[in-house]
DSSP file (Angstrom, degrees, kcal/mol; ACC not computed):
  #  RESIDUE AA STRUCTURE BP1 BP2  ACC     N-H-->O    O-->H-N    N-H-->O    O-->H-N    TCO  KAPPA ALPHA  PHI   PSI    X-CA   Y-CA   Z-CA
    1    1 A X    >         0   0    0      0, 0.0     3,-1.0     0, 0.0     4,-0.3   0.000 360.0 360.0 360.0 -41.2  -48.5  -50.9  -29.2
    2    2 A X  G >>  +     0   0    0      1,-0.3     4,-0.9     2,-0.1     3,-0.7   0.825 360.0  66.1 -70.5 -21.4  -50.5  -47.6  -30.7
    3    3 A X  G 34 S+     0   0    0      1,-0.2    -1,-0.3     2,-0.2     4,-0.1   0.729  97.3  59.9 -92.6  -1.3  -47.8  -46.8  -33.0
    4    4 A X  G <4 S+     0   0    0     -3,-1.0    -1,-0.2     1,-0.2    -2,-0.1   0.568 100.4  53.1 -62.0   0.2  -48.7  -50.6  -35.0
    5    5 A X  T <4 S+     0   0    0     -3,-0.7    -1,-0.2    -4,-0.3    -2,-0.2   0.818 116.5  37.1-113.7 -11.7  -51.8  -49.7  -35.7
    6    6 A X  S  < S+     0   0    0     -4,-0.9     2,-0.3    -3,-0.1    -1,-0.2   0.178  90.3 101.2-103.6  28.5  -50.4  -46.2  -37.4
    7    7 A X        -     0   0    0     -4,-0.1     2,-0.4    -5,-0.1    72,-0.0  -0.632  68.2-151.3 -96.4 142.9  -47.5  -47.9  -38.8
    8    8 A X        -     0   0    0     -2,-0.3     2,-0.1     1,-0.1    -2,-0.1  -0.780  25.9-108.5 -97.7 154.7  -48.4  -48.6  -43.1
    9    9 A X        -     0   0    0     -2,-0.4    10,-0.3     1,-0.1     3,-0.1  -0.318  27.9-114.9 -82.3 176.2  -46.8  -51.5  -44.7
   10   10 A X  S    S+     0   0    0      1,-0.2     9,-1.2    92,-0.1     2,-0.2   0.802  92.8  16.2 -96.5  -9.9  -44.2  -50.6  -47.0
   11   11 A X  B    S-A   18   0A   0      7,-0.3     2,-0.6    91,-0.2     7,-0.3  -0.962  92.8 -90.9-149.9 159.9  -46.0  -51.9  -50.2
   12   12 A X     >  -     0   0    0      5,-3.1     4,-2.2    -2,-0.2     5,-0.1  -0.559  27.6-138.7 -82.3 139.8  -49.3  -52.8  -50.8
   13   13 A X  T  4 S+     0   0    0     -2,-0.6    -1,-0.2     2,-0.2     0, 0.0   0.269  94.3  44.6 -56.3 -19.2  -50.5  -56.3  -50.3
   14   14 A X  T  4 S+     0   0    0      3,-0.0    -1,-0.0     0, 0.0    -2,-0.0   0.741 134.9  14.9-105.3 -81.8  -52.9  -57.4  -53.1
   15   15 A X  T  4 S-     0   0    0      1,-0.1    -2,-0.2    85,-0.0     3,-0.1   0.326  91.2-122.5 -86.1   5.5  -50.5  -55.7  -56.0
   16   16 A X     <  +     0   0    0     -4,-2.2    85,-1.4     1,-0.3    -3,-0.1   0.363  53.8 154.6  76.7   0.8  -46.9  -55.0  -54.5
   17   17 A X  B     -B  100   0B   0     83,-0.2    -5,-3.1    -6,-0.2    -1,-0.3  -0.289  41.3-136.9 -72.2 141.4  -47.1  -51.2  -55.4
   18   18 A X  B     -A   11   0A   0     81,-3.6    -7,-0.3    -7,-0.3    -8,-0.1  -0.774   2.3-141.6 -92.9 156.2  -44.8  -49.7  -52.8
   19   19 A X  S    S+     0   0    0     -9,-1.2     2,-0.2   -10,-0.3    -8,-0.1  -0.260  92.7  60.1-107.1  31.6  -46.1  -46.3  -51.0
   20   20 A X  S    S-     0   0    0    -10,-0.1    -1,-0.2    79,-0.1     7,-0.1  -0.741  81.8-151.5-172.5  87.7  -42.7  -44.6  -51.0
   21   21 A X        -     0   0    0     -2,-0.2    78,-0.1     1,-0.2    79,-0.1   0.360  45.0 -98.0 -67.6  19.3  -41.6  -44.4  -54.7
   22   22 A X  S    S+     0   0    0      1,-0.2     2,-0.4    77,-0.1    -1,-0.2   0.576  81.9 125.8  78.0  22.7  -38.0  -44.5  -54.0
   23   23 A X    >   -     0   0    0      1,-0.0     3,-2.3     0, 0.0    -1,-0.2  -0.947  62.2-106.6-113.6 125.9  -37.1  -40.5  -54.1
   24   24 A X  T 3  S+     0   0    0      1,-0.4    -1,-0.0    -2,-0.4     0, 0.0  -0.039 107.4  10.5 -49.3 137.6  -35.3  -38.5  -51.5
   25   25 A X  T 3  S+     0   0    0      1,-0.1    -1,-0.4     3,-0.0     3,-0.3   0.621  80.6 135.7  68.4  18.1  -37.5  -36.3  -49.8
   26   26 A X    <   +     0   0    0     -3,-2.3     4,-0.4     1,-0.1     3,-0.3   0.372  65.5  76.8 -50.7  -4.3  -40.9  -38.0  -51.3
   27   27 A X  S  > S+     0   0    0      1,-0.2     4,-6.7     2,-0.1     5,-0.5   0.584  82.0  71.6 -53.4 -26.9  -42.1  -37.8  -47.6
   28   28 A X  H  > S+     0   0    0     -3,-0.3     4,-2.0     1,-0.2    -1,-0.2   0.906  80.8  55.6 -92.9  -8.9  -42.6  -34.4  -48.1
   29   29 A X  H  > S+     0   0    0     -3,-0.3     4,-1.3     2,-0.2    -1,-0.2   0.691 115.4  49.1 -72.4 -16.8  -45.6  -33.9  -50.3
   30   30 A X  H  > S+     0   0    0     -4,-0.4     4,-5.0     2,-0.2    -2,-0.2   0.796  98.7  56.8 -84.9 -11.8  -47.2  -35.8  -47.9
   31   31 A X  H  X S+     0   0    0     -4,-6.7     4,-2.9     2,-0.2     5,-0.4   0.947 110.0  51.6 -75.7 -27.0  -46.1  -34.1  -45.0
   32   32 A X  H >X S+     0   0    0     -4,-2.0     3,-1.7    -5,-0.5     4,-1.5   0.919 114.7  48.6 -39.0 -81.8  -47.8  -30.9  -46.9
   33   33 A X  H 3X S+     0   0    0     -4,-1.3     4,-2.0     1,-0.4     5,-0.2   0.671 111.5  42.9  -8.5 -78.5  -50.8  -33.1  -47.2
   34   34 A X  H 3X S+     0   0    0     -4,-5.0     4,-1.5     1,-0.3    -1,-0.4   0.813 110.5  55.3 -69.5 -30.4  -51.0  -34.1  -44.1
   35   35 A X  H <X S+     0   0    0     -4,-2.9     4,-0.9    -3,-1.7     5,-0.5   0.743 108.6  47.0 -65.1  -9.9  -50.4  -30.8  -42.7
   36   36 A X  H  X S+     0   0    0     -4,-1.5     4,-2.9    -5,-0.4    -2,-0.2   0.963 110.4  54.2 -72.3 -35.8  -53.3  -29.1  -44.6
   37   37 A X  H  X S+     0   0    0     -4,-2.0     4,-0.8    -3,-0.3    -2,-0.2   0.725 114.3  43.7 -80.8 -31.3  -55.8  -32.1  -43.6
   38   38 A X  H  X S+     0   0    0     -4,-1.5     4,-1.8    -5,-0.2    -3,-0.2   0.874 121.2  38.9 -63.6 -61.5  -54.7  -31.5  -39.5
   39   39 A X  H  X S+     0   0    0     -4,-0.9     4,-1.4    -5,-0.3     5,-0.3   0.986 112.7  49.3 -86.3 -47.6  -54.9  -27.9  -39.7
   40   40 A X  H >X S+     0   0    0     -4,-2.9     3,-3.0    -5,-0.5     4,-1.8   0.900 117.0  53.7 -55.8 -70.0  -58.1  -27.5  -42.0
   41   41 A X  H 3X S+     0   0    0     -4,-0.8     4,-3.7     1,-0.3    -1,-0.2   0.625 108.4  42.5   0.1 -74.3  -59.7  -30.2  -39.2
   42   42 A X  H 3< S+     0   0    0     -4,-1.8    -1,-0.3     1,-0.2     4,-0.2   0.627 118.3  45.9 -79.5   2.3  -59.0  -28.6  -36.3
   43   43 A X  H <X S+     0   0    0     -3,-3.0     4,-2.0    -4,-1.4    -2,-0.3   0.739 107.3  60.0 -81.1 -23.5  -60.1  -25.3  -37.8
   44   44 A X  H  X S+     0   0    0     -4,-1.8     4,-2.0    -5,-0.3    -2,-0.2   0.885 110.5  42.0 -71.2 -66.3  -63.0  -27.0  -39.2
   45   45 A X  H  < S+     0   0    0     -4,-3.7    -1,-0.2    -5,-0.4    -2,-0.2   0.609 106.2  59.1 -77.4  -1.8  -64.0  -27.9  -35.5
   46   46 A X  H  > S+     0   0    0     -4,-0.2     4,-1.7    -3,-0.2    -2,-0.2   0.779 108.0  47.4 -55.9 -67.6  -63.3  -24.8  -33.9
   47   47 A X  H  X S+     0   0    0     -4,-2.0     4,-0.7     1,-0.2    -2,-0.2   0.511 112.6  41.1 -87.6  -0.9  -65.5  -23.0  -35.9
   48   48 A X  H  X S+     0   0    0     -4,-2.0     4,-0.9     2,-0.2    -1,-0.2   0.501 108.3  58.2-101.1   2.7  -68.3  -24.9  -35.9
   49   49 A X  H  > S+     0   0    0      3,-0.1     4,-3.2     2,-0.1    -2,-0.2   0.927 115.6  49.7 -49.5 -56.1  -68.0  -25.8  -31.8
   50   50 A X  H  < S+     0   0    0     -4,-1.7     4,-0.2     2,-0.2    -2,-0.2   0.831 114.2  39.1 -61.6 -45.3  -68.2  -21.4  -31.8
   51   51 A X  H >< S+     0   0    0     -4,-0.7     3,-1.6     2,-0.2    -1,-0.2   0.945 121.0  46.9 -87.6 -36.2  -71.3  -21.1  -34.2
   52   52 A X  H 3< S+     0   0    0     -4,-0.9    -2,-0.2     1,-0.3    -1,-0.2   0.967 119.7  39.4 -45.8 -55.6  -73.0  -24.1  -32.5
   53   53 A X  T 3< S+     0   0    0     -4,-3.2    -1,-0.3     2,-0.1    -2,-0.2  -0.009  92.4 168.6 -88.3   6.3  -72.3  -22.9  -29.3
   54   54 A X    <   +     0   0    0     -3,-1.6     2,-0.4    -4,-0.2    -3,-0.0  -0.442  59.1  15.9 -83.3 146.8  -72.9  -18.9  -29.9
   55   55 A X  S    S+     0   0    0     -2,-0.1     2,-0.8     2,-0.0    -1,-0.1  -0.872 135.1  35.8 -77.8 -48.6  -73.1  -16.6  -27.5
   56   56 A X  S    S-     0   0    0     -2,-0.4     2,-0.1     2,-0.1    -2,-0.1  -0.637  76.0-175.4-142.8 100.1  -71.8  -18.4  -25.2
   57   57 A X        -     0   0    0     -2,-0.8     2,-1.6     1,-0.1     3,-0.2  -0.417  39.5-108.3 -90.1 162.7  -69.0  -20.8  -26.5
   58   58 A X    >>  +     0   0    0      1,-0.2     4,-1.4    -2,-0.1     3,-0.8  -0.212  54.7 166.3 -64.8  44.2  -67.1  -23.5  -24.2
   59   59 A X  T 34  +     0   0    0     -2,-1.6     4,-0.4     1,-0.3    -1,-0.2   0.819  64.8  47.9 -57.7 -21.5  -64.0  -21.4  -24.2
   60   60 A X  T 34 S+     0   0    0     -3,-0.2    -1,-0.3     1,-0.1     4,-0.2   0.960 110.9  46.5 -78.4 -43.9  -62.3  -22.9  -21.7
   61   61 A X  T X> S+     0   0    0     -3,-0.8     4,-0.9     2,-0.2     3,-0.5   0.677 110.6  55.4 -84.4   3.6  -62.7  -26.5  -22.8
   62   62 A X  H 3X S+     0   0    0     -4,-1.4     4,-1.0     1,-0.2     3,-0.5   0.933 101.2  68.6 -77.7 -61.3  -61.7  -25.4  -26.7
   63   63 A X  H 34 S+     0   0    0     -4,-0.4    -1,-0.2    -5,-0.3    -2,-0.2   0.486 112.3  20.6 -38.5 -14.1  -58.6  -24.1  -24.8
   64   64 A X  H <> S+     0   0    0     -3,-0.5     4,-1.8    -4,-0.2     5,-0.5   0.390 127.6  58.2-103.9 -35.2  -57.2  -27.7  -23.8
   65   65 A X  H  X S+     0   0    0     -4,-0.9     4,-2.8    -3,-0.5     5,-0.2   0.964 101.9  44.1 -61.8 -63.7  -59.1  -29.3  -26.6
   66   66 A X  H  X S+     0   0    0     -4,-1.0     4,-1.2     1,-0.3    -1,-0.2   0.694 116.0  45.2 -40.3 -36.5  -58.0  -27.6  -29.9
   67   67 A X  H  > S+     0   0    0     -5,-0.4     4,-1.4     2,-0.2     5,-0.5   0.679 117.6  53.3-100.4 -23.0  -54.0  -27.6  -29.1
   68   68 A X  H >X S+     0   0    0     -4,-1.8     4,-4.2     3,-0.2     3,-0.8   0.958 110.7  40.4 -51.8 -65.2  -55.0  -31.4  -28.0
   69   69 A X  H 3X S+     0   0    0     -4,-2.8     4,-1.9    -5,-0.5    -2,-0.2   0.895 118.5  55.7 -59.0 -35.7  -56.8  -32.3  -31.4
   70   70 A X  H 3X S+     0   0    0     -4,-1.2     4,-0.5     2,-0.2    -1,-0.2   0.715 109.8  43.2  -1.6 -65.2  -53.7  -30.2  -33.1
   71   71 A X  H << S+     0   0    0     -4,-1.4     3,-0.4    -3,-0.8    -2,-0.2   0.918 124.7  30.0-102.8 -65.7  -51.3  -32.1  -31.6
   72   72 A X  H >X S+     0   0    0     -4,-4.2     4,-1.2    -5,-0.5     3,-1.0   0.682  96.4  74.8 -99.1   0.8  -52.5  -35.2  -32.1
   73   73 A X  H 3X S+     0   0    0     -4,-1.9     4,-2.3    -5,-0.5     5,-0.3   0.843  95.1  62.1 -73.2 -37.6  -55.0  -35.5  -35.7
   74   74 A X  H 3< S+     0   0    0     -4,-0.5    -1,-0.3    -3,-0.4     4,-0.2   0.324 100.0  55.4 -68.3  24.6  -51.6  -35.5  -38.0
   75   75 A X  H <> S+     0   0    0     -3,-1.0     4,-0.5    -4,-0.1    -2,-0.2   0.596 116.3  32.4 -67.2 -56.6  -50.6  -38.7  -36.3
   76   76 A X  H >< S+     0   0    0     -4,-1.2     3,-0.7     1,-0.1     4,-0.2   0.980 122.3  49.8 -86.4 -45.0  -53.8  -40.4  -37.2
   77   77 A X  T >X S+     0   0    0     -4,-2.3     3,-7.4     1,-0.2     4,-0.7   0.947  85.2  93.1 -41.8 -68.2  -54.2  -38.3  -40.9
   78   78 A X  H 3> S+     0   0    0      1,-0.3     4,-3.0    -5,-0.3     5,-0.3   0.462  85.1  47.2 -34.6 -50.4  -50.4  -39.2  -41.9
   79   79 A X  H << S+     0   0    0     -3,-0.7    -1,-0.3    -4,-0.5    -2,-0.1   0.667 111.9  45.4 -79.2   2.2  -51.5  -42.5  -43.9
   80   80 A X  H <> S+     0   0    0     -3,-7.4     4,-3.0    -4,-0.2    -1,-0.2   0.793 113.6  51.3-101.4 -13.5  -54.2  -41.1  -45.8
   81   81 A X  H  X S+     0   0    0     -4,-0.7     4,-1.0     1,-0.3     5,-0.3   0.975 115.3  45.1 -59.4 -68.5  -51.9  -38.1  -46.6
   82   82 A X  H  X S+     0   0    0     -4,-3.0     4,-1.5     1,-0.3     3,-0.4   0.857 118.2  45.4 -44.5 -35.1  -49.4  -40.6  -47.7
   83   83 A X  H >> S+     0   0    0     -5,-0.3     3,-2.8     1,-0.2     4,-1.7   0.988 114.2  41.4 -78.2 -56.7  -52.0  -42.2  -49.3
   84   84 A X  H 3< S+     0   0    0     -4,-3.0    -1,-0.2     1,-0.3    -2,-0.2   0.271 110.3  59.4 -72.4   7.5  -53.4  -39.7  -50.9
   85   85 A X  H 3X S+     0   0    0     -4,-1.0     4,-1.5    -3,-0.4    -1,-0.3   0.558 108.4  51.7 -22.8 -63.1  -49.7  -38.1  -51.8
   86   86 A X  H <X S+     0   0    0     -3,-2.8     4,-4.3    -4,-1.5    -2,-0.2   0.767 107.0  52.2 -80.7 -39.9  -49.1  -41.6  -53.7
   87   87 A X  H  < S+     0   0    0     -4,-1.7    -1,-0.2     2,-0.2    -3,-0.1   0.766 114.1  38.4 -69.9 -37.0  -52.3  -41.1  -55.5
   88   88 A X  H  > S+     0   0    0     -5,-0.3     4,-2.0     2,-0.2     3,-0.4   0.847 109.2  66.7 -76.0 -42.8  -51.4  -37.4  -56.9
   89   89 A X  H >X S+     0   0    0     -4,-1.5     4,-2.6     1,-0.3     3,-0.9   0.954 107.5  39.5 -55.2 -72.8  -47.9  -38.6  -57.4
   90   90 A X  H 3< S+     0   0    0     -4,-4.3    -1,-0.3     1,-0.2     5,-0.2   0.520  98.7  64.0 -95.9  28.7  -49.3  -40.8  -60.0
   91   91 A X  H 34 S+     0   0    0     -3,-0.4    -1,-0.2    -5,-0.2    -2,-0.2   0.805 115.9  37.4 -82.5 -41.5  -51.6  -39.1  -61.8
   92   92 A X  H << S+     0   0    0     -4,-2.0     2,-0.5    -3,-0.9    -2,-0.2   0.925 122.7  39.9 -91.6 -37.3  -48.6  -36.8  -62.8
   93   93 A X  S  < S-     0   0    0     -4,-2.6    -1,-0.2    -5,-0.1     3,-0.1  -0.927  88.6-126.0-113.7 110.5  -45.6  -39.7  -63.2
   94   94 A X        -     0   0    0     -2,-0.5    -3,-0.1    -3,-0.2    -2,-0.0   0.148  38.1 -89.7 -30.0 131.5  -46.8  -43.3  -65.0
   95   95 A X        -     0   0    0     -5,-0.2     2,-0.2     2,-0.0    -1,-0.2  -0.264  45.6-164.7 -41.4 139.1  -46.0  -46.7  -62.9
   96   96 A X        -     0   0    0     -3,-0.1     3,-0.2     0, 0.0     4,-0.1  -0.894  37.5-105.0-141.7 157.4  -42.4  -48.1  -63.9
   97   97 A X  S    S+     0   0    0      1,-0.3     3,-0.3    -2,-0.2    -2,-0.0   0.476 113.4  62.3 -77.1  -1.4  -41.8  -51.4  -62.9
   98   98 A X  S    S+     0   0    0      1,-0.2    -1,-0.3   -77,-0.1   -80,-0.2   0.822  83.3  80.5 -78.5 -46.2  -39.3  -50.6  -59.7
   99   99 A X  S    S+     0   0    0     -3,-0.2   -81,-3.6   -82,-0.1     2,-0.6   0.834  88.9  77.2 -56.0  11.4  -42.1  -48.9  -58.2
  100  100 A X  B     +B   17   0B   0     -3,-0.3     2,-0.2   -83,-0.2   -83,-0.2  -0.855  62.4 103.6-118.4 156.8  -43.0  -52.6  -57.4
  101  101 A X              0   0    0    -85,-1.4   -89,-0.0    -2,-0.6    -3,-0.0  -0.704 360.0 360.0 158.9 136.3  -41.7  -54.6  -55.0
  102  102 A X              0   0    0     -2,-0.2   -91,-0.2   -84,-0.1   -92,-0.1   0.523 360.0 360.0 -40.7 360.0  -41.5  -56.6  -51.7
């Protein structure tokens, strides 16, 4: 049931553009993506738990929290990577009329 609601359609719904431009291995500038947006995140929240929290930071709950949020923030990131993947993707190669489509 959780993984519909992080499931993407395979083309967009108002114009047809499909998110997966039909090239081997195009998964993988978003999996950069999305790993840069996960990791900057949970570093993001680390340090500012630690400066909030100085001297005397929660170190015990960052220890279960941090490899939690880790583990699970590229899950929920992965479709704006993708999206935002699709978005870089054409800014450098022009729409051709395959890239549309059911």
């Amino acid at each position: 049931m959780f993984h519909h609601w992080l499931k993407m359609l395979p083309s967009c719904p108002t114009c047809g553009l499909r998110f997966d431009r039909g090239e081997h291995g195009y998964y993988l500038g978003a999996i950069w993506i999305n790993l840069l947006l996960a990791e900057s995140l949970a570093m993001a929240v680390i340090f500012t738990v630690i400066v909030r929290a100085w001297p005397t930071p929660p170190w015990d709950t960052l220890a279960w929290t941090a490899p939690l949020e880790a583990l699970v923030s590229p899950f929920i990131l992965f479709p704006f990577s993708k999206t935002l993947f699709l978005a870089f993707d054409l800014g450098i190669r022009p729409l051709t009329p395959k890239d549309f489509g059911p």
